[in-house]
N, C-alpha and C positions, 0 to 999 in steps of 0.2 A: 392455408390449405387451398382456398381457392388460385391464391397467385399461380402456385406451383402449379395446380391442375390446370391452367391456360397456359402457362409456361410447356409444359408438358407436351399440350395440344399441337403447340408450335412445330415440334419435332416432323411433323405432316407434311407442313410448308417448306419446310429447307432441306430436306433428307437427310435428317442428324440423329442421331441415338440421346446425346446426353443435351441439354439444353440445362442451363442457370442465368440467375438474374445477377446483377450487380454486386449484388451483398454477397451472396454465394463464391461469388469469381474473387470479389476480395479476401474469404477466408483462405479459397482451396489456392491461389495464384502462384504462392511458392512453391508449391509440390504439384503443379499439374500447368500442361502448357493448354493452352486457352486463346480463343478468338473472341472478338467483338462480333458479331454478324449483322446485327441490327438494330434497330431504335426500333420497337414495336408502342402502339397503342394495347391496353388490357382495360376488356370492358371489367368496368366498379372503378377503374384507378384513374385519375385526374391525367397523372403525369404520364408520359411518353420514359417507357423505362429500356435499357440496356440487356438484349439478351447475346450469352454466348457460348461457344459451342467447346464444349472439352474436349482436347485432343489428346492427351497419353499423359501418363509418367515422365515427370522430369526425371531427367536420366541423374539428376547430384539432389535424390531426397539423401537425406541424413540417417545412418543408422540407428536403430532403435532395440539392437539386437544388446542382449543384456551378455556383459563381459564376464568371464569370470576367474 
């Protein structure tokens, strides 16, 4: 919770609406088009992590409409 909430923060710095870390980018990457924007430091975390910015709807998600 804390990540997200400094992730979150970030949104200030770069004039973006949706901000996620690395993990996140690799669930959502197939159904949403996505930037890297930057290497940030996050105070409590050691590592220098990966955040980036969501851009829209892949236009080829997959139907999930139930056929009948």
């Amino acid at each position: 919770v804390n990540l997200a909430s400094r992730v979150e923060l970030l949104n200030k710095n770069y004039s973006t609406d949706i901000l996620m870390t690395e993990s996140t980018y690799n669930i959502v990457k197939d159904f949403y088009d996505s930037i890297n924007i930057d290497h940030v430091p996050i105070k409590g975390k050691k590592e220098i992590i990966d955040v980036y910015q969501l851009l829209n709807v892949k236009d080829s998600l997959p139907s999930f409409r139930h056929h009948e």
